[in-house]
C-alpha positions in Angstrom: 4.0 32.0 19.0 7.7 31.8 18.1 8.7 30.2 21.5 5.6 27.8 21.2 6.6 26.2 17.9 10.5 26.1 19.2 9.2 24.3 22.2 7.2 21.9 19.9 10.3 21.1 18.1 11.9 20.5 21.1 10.0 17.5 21.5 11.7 14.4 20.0 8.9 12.7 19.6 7.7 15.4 17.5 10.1 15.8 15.4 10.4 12.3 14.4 6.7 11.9 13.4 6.9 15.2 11.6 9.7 13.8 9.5 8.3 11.0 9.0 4.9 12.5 8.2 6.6 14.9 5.7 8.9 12.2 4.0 5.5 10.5 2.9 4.0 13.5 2.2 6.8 14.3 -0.2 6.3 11.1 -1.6 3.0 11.0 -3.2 4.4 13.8 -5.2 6.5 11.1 -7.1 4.0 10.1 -9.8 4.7 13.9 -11.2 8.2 12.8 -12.1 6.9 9.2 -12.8 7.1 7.6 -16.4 4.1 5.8 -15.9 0.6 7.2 -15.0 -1.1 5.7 -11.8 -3.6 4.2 -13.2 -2.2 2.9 -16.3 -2.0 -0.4 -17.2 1.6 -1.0 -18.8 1.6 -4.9 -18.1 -0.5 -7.9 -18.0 -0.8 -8.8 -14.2 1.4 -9.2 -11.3 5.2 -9.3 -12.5 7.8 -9.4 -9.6 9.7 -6.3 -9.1 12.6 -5.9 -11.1 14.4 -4.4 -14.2 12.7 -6.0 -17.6 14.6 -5.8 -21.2 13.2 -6.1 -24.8 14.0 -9.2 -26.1 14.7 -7.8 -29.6 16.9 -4.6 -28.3 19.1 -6.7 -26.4 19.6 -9.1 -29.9 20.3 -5.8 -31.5 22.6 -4.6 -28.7 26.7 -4.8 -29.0 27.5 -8.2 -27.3 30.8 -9.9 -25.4 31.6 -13.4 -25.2 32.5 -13.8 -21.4 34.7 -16.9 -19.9 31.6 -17.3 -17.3 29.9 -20.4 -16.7 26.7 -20.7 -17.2 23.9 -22.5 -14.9 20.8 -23.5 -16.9 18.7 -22.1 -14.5 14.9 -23.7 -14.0 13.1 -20.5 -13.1 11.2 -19.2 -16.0 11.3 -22.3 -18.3 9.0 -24.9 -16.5 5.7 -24.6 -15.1 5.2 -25.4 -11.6 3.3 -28.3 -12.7 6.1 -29.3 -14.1 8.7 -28.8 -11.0 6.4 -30.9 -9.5 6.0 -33.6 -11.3 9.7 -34.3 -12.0 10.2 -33.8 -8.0 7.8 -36.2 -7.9 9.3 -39.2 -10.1 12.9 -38.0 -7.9 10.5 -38.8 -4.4 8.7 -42.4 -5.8 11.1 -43.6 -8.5 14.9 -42.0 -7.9 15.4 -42.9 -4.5 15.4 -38.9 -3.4 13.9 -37.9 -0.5 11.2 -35.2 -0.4 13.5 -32.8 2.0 15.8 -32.9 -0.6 14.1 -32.8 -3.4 12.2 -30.0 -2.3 15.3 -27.7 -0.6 17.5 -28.5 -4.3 18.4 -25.3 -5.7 18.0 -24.9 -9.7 22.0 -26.2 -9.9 21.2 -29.2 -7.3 17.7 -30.3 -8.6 19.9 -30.6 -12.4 22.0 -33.0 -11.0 19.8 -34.7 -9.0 17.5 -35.5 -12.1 20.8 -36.2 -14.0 22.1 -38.9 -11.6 19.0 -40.3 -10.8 16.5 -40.0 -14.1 16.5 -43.2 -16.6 13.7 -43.7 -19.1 13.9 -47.2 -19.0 13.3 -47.6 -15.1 10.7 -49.5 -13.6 7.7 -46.9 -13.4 4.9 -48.5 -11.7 1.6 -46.4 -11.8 2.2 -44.0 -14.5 0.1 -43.8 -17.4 2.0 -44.0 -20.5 0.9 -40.2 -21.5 3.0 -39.5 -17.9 6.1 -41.2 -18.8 6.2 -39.2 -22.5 5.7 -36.0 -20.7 8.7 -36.9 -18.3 11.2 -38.1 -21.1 9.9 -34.7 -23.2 11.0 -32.8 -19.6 14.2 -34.4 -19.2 15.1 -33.8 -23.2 14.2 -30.1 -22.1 16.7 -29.9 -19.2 19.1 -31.7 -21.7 18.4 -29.0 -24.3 19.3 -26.4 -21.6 22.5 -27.6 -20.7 23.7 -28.0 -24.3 26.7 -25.5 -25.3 25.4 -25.1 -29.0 23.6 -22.1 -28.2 20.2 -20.8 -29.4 19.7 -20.0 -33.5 17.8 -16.9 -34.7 16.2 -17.9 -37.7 13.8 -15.7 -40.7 11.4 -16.5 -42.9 12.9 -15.8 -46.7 11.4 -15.1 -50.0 10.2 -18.7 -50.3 8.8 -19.0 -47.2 11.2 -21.4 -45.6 13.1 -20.4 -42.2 16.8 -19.8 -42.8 19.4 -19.6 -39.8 20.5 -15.9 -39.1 22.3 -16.4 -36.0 23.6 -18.4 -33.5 23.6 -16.9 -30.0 26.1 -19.0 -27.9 25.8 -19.7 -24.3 28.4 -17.4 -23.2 26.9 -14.3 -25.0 26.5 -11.3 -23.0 25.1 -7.7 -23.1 26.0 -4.8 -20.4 21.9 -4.1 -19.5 22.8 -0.3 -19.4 23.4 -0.6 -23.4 20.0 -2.0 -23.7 17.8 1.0 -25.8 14.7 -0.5 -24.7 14.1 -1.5 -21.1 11.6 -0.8 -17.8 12.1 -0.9 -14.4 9.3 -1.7 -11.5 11.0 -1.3 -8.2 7.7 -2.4 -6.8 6.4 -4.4 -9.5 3.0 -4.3 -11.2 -0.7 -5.3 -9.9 -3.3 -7.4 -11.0 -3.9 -4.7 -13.4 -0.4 -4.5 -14.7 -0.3 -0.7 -13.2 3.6 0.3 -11.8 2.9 -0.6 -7.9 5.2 2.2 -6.8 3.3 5.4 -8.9 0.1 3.8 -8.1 1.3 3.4 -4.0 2.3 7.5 -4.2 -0.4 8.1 -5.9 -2.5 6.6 -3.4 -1.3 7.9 -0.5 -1.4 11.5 -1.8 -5.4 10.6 -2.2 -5.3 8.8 1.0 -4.2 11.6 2.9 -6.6 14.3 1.4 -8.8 12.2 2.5 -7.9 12.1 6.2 -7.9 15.5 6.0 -10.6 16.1 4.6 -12.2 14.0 7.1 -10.5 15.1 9.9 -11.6 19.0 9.4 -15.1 18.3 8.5 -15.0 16.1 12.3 -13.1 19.1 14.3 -15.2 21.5 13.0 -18.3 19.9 14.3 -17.0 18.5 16.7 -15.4 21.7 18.3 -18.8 24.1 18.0 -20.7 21.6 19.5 -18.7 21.4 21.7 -18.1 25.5 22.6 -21.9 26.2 22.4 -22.3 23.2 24.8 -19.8 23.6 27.7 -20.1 27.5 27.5 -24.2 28.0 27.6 -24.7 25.0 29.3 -28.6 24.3 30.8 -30.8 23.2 28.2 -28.7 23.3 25.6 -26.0 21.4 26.9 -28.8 19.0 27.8 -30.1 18.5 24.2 -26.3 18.6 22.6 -25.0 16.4 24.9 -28.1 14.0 24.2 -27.6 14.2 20.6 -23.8 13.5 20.9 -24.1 10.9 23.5 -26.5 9.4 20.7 -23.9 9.5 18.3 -21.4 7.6 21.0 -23.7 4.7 21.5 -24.1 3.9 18.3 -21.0 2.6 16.6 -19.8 5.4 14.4 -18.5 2.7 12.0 -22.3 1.0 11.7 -23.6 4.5 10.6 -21.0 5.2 8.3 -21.6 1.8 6.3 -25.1 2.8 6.0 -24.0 6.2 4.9 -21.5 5.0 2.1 -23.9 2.2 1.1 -26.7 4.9 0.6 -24.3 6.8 -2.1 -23.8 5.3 -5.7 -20.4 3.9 -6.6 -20.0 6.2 -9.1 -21.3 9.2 -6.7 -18.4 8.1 -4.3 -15.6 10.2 -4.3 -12.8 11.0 -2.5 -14.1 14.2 -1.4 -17.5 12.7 -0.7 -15.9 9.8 1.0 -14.3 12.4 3.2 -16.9 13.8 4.2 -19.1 10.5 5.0 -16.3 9.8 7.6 -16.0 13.5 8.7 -19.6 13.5 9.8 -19.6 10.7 11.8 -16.5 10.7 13.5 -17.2 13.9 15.5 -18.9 13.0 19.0 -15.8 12.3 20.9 -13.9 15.6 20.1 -17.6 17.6 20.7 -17.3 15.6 24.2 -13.8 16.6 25.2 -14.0 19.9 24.1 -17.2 20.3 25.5 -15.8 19.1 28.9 -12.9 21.6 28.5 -14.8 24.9 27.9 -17.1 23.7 31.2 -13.7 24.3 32.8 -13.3 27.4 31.5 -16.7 29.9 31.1 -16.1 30.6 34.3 -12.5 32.2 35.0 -12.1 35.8 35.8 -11.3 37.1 32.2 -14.9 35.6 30.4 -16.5 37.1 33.5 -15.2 40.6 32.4 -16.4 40.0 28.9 -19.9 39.1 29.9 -19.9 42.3 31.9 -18.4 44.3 29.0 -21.3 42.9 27.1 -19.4 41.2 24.9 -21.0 39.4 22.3 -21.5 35.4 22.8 -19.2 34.8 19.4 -16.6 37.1 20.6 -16.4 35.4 24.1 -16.5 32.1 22.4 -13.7 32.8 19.8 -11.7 35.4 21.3 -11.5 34.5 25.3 -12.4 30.4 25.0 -10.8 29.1 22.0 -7.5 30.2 22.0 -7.2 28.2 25.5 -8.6 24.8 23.7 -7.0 25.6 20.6 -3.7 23.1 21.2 -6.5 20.4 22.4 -8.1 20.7 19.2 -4.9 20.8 17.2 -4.3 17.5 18.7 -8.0 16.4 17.8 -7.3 16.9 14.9 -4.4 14.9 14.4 -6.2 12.0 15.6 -8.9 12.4 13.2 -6.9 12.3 9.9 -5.5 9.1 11.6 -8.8 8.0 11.9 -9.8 9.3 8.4 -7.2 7.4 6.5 -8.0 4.1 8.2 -11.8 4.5 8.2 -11.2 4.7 4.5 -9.3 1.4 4.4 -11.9 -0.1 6.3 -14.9 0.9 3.7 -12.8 0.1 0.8 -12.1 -3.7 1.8 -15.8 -3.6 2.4 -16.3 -2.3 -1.2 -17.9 0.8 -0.4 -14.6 2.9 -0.7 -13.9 5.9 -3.7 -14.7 4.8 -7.1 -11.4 3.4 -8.6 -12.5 4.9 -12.6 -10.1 7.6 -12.0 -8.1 7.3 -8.9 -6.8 4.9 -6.1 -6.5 4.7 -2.4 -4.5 2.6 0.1 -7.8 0.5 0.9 -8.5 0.5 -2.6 -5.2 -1.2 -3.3 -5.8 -3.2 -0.4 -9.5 -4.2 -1.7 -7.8 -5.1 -5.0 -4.6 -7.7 -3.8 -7.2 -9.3 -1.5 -9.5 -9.4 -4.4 -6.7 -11.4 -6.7 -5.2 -13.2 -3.5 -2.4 -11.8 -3.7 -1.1 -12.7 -0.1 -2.2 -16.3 -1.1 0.2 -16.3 -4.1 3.0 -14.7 -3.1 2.8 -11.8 -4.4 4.0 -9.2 -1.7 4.6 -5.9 -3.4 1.1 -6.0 -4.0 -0.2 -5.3 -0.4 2.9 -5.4 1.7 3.8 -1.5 0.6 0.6 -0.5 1.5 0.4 -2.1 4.9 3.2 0.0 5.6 2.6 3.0 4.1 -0.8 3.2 6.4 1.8 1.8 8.8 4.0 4.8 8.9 1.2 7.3 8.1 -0.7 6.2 11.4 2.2 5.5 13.5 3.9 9.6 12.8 0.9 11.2 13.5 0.3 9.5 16.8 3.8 10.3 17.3 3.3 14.4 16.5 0.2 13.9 18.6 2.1 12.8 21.3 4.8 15.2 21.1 2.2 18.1 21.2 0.3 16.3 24.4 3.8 16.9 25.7 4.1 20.3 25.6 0.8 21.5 25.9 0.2 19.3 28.8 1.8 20.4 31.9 1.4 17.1 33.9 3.9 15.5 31.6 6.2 18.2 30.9 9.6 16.8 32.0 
């Protein structure tokens, strides 16, 4: 046994899907240390990843003024809309091309609209309601490059606002000082959930899944498969009949009309599991099957049958141990197959329930759902696509390795 496993992680294949396969593994431990919970909702839709600072702890945090100069900066303070219809005036009434207008940074586009922007141009085909919103846009730009800085104000006894405090333009605060602050490396969902403890999470409940799955297959798989190959005659007949049965129909076909037969909220990910677990079985019963016809007859299940050996004991005791690396392998292939059958039903909608917990194809279902690729908002899918990525791609990698060493036709 000792020289087995040293030989497996001799295999550089191997060992590189095993640490990849752990690394991920290790990761959906992260929501344990996590300040959020997965499933909790801690903003108000998709927010970009970043660091994000209370507004009132950073007025309250020890400032510097610093000799830095300051851009004004258009992301965050006008609508789309808004970008558009300015870049639009540039295009029809400023003499600006659409390449440029459209490749201006924040700085550029300023003094672009500077230069070019007059309120008493000619501005044929805009309705007068147009041309007040674009003068009320440029005052706005104006207002953003002024150096008087921004004025706290408070309501008093009387009612009446009354200046506090004027925040100058060159005010700043070390973000490290601020008390109150969060950070989403990953940022948030359409639920407003941390994408990052949601994504481990996820592919803690992804994996259980897969293997899950991927036993409750083997299992069936592999005694069809011994009682087949080693009785054989009518009973190899009607097993291989009811497996071949099994082949012709598309598995995935009779798992949707499985998982649509369950209730949502009857649809675990346990139950899920096993839904894919019985029905991805057949082609492990077949190549096990074909392996034990290779082997009920060598010399040492001869002796056993003369011995009197019980059928059991020659099954488990001088058959399996010979298919056991095969069905090591098997298995390996069928939490692969788990974890992306599960992504498959989920997009479908006929995934886990998501009342209490979440799944790669869950989160998958859920940025598709909100067109999030549509939008731009990549940390909402993109993590997942490679988590299932890396999950997939080190477990063919192990399963590769093992074929390897097990198999002596490509042993180097």
């Amino acid at each position: 046994m000792k020289h087995m496993v040293k030989n497996i992680f001799h295999s550089g294949k191997f060992v590189v899907g095993f640490i990849l396969f752990v690394s991920v593994f290790l990761f959906s431990f992260y929501p344990l240390f996590s300040m959020f919970d997965p499933m909790e909702m801690v903003g108000s839709g998709f927010h970009a990843p970043g660091s994000y600072y209370n507004i009132n702890s950073i007025l309250e945090t020890k400032s510097a003024d610093l000799n830095h100069e300051v851009s004004a900066g258009l992301s965050g303070k006008f609508s789309e809309e808004q970008l558009a219809a300015m870049k639009d005036w540039l295009v029809n009434f400023g003499g600006v091309s659409r390449e440029e207008a459209e490749a201006a940074s924040d700085e550029e586009f300023i003094k672009l609209w500077n230069a070019c922007y007059d309120s008493a141009a000619p501005q044929k085909g805009l309705l007068a309601t147009e041309k007040r919103d674009i003068r009320n846009l440029d005052e706005k730009i104006k207002a953003l490059q002024s150096s008087s800085g921004a004025i706290l104000a408070e309501e008093n006894e009387d009612g009446e606002l009354e200046k506090k405090q004027v925040i100058g333009p060159r005010v700043f605060v070390r973000g490290g000082d601020v008390a109150n602050s969060v950070t989403f490396p990953l940022g948030t969902d359409n639920f407003g959930a941390d994408v990052l403890t949601k994504l481990a999470s996820a592919v803690g409940v992804s994996l259980r899944i897969g293997l899950i799955a991927g036993l409750v297959a083997t299992a069936i798989g592999l005694i069809i498969g011994l009682v087949a190959g080693f009785l054989g005659g009518w009973v190899d007949n009607l097993l291989t009949f009811f497996t071949n049965l099994f082949t012709v129909i598309p598995s995935f076909v009779i798992l949707v009309l499985i998982a649509n037969s369950v209730s949502q909220a009857g649809r675990g990910p346990s139950v899920v599991a096993v839904i894919i677990g019985v029905t991805a079985w057949p082609w492990t019963a077949r190549s096990v099957r074909s392996q034990v016809i290779s082997l009920r007859n060598r010399d040492h299940v001869n002796l056993s049958k003369l011995s009197g050996h019980s059928l059991p004991r020659i099954i488990f005791q001088d058959i399996l141990p010979y298919v056991a690396s095969y069905v090591v392998m098997a298995l390996i292939l069928q939490i692969s197959s788990g974890i992306l059958a599960e992504a498959q039903l989920s997009m479908l909608g006929l995934g886990p329930s998501t009342s209490n917990v979440t799944t790669l194809g869950l989160m998958m279902q859920w940025a598709n759902k909100f067109s999030a690729h549509t939008q731009g908002f990549w940390w909402a899918f993109l993590p997942v696509i490679l988590s299932i990525t890396v999950i997939s791609f080190s477990l063919n990698l192990m399963n590769t390795g093992l074929d390897q060493v097990f198999n002596p036709q490509l042993r180097d």
